[in-house]
C-alpha positions in Angstrom: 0.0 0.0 0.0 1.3 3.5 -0.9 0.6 6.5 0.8 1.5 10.4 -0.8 3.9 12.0 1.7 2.2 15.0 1.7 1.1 16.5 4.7 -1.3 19.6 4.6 -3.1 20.6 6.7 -6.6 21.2 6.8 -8.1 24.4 5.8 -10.4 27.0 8.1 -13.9 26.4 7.2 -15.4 28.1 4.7 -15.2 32.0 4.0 -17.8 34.7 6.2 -19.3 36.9 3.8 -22.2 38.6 5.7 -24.0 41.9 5.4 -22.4 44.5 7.8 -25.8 44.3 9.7 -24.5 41.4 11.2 -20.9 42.5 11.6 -17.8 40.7 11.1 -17.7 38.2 13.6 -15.3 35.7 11.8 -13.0 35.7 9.5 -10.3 32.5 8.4 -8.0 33.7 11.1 -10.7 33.0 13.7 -10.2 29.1 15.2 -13.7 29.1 16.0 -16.5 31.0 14.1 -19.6 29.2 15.0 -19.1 29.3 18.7 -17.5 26.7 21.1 -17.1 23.3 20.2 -20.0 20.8 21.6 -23.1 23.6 21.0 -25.3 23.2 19.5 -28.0 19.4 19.1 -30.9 21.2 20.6 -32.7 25.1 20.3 -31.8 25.2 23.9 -28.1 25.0 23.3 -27.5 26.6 20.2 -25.2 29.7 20.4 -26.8 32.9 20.8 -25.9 34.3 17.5 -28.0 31.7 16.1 -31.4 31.1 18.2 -33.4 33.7 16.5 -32.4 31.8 12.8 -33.4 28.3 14.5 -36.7 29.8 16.3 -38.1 31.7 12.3 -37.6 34.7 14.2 -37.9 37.7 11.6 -40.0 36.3 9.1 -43.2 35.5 8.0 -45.7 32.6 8.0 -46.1 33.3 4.2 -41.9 32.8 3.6 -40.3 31.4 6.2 -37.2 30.5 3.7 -33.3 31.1 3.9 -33.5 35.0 4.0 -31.2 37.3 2.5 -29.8 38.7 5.9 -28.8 35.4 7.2 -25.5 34.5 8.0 -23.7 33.1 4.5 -20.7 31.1 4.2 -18.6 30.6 1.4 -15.9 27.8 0.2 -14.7 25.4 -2.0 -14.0 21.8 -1.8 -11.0 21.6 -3.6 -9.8 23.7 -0.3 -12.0 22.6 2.5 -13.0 18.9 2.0 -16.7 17.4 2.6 -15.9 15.4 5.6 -14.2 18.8 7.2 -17.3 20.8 6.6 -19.9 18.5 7.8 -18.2 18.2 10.8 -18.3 21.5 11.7 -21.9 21.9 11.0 -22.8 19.0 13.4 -19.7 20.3 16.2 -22.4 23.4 16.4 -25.7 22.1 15.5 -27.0 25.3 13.5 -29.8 24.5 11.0 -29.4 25.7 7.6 -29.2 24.8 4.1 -25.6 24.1 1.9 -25.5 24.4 -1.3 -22.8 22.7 -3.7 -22.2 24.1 -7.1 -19.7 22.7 -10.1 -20.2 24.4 -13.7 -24.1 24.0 -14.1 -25.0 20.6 -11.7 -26.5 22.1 -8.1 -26.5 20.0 -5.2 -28.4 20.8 -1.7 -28.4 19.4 1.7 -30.6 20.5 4.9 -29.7 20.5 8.2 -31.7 21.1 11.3 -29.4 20.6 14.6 -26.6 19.8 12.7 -28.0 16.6 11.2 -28.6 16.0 7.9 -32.4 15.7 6.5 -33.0 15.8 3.2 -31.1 16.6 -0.2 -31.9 17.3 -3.9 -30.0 17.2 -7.0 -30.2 19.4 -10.1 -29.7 16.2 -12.5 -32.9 15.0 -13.3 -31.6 11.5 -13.3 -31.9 11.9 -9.7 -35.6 13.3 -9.2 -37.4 10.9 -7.4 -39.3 9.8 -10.7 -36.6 9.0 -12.8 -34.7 7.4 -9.5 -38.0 5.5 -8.9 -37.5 3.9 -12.6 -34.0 3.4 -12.9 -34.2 1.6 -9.4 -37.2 -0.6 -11.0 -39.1 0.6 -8.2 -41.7 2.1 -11.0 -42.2 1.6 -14.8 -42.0 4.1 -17.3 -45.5 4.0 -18.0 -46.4 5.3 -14.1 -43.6 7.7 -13.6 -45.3 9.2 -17.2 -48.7 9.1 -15.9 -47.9 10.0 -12.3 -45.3 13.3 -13.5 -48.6 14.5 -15.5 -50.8 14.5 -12.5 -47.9 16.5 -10.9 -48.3 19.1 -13.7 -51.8 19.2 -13.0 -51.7 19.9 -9.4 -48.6 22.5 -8.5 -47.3 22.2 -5.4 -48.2 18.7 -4.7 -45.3 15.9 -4.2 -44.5 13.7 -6.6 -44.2 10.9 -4.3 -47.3 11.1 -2.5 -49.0 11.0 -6.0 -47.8 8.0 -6.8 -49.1 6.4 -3.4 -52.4 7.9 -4.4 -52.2 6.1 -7.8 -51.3 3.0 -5.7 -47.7 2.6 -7.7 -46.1 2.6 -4.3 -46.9 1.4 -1.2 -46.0 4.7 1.8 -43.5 2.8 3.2 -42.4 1.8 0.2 -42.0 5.5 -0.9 -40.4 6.6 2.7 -37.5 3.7 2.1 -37.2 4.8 -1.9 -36.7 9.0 -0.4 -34.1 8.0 2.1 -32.3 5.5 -0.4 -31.8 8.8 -3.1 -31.2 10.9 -0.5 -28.0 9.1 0.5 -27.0 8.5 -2.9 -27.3 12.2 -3.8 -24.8 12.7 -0.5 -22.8 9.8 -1.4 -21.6 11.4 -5.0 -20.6 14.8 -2.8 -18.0 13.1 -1.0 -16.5 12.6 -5.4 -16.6 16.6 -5.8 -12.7 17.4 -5.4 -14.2 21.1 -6.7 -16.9 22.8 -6.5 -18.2 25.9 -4.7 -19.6 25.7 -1.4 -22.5 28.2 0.1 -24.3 27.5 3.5 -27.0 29.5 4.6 -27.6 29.6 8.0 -31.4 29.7 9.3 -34.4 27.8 8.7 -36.5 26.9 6.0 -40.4 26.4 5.3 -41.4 23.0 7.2 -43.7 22.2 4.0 -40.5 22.1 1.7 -38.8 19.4 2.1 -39.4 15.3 3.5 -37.8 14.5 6.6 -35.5 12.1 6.4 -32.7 12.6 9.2 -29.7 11.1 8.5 -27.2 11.8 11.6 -24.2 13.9 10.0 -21.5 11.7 12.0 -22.7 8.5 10.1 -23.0 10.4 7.0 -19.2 11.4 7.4 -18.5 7.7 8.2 -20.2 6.4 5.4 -20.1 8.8 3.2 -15.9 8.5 3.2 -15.9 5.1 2.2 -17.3 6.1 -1.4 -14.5 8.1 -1.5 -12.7 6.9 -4.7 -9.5 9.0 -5.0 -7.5 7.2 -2.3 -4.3 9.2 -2.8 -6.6 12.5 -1.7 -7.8 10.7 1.5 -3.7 9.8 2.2 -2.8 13.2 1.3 -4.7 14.6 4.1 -3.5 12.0 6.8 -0.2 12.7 6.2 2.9 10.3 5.2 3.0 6.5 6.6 5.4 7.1 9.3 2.4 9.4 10.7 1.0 8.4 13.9 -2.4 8.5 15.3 -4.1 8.7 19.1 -7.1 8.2 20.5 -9.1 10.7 22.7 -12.1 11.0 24.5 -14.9 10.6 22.0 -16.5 14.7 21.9 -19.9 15.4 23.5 -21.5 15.7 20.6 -20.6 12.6 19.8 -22.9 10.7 22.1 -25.2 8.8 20.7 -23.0 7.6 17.6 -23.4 4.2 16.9 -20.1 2.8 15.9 -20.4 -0.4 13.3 -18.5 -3.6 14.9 -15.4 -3.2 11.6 -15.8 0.5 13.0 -14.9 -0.1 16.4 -12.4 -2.1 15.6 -10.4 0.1 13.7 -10.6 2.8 16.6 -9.0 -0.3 18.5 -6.4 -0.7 17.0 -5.1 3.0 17.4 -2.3 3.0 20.1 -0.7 6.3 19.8 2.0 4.3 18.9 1.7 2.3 15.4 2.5 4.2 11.8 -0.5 5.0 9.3 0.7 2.3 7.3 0.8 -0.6 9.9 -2.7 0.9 10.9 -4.1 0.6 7.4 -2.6 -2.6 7.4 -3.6 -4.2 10.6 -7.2 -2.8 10.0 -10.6 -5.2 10.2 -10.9 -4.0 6.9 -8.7 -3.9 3.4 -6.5 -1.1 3.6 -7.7 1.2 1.5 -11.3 0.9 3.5 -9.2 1.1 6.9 -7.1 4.3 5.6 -11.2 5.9 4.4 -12.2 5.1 8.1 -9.1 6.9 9.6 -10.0 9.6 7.5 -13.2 9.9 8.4 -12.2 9.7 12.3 -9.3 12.8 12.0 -12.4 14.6 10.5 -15.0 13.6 13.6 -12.0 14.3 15.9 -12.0 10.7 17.3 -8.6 10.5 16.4 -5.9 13.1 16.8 -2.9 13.4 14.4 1.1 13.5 15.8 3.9 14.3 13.7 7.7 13.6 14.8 9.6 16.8 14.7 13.6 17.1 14.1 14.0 16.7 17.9 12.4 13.6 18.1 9.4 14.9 20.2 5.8 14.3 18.8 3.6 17.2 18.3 -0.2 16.8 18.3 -1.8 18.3 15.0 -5.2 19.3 15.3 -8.0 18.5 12.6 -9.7 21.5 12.0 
């Protein structure tokens, strides 16, 4: 197994541009924009700046969208990687929407406490109707019949439509939702580029489905689609790099770690190399190297490095 040498490290999170209104309360060379680490899973928690957003304070029961004097931040993920990002959304559990841009394909995910609940895709090969038929969950023939009762009716789902036509059963449909909802998140963790805008605030409740997909398994999961390997080594560092353990983060609670999971946290000693990690992994390598990615990123893990003197030096993940 080879693994790049290069070490850099990981970027800030994503650029503050905000109206002056708001003031400018971060900036790259702040180590913590959103607040302190651990805020945020519940209204009650959230950090001040943001209860008002999470409450629809401000705006009206006719548009209770994103609104244009919400906080706004900007990136890309050729410099701030998925995993990186996501992490810090959950860390502070501010809801919000983040929208992913690369030439004209759009990409959205929405988060309420930090957690991930629904996502859409610009490609019409993911709408749920042509996902539905390409997943031989529907024929052509309904998704037809069933896309021209949509047109008929604005503002009505396309999915509860087709359990009206009796082409799906509800659960049926819930299962379908949640299964293009992950793929659409799955093919993020692929973008090396692309622009990256989060809106902090809420959003109308009638908009989306609500599918919540914890952000922590997301990251977990999500990394193991991962398909450029030497990206993934890149940011871990060079083979001789070691890893530690630490207390798992308050936030971090209720994950439920997967048995091959667990067992690659095991096997971190603070002592072994990257490479005898990868190696000595429950999984193949290249699975066990996407897993200790995915953990530097969660903060489960913490990176050393040996400097000239001999003496490790702890190298934080975000």
């Amino acid at each position: 197994m080879q693994i790049a040498a290069e070490d850099p490290s990981p970027r800030g999170l994503l650029e503050c541009v905000g109206s002056e209104a708001h003031g400018a309360w971060w900036s790259p060379r702040t180590s913590n924009p959103l607040g302190r680490p651990g805020e945020g899973r519940s209204e009650g928690s959230i950090p001040l700046r943001f209860r008002h957003l999470n409450r629809g304070e401000g705006l009206t029961d006719e548009d209770r969208t994103m609104a244009d004097t919400d906080f706004i931040f900007r990136g890309n993920l050729s410099q701030t990687p998925l995993a990186e990002i996501l992490a810090t959304i959950h860390r502070h559990g501010v809801p919000g929407v983040m929208e992913f841009t690369r030439g004209e394909e759009t990409r959205k995910l929405y988060f309420i406490d930090g957690d991930i609940i629904f996502a859409t895709s610009s490609d019409r090969g993911m709408s749920l109707g042509d996902y539905l038929v390409t997943k031989g969950r529907i024929t052509k023939a309904q998704h037809q019949v069933s896309s021209e009762e949509v047109a008929r009716t604005p503002g009505r789902r396309h999915g509860s439509i087709l359990v009206e036509m009796g082409f799906l059963r509800k659960e049926e449909l819930g299962a379908a939702v949640r299964e293009q909802v992950q793929d659409i998140l799955w093919s993020l963790f692929n973008w090396s580029r692309g622009e990256v805008v989060f809106s902090v605030g809420v959003f109308r409740d009638d908009e989306v489905y609500k599918i919540k997909i914890p952000t922590p398994r997301a990251i977990l999961s999500g990394c193991k689609h991962i398909a450029d390997a030497k990206m993934v080594m890149s940011k871990l560092g060079g083979r001789s790099t070691v890893f530690s353990r630490g207390p798992r983060p308050d936030h971090l609670e209720s994950l439920q770690l997967e048995m091959s999971e667990k067992a690659m946290l095991e096997v971190i000693d603070g002592r072994a190399t990257l490479f005898d990690l990868c190696e000595k992994g429950p999984l193949n390598p290249g699975v066990n190297a996407r897993l200790m990615y995915a953990f530097m990123y969660l903060q489960l893990v913490t990176r050393e490095e040996v400097s000239s003197s001999g003496i490790r030096i702890q190298v934080k993940s975000n």
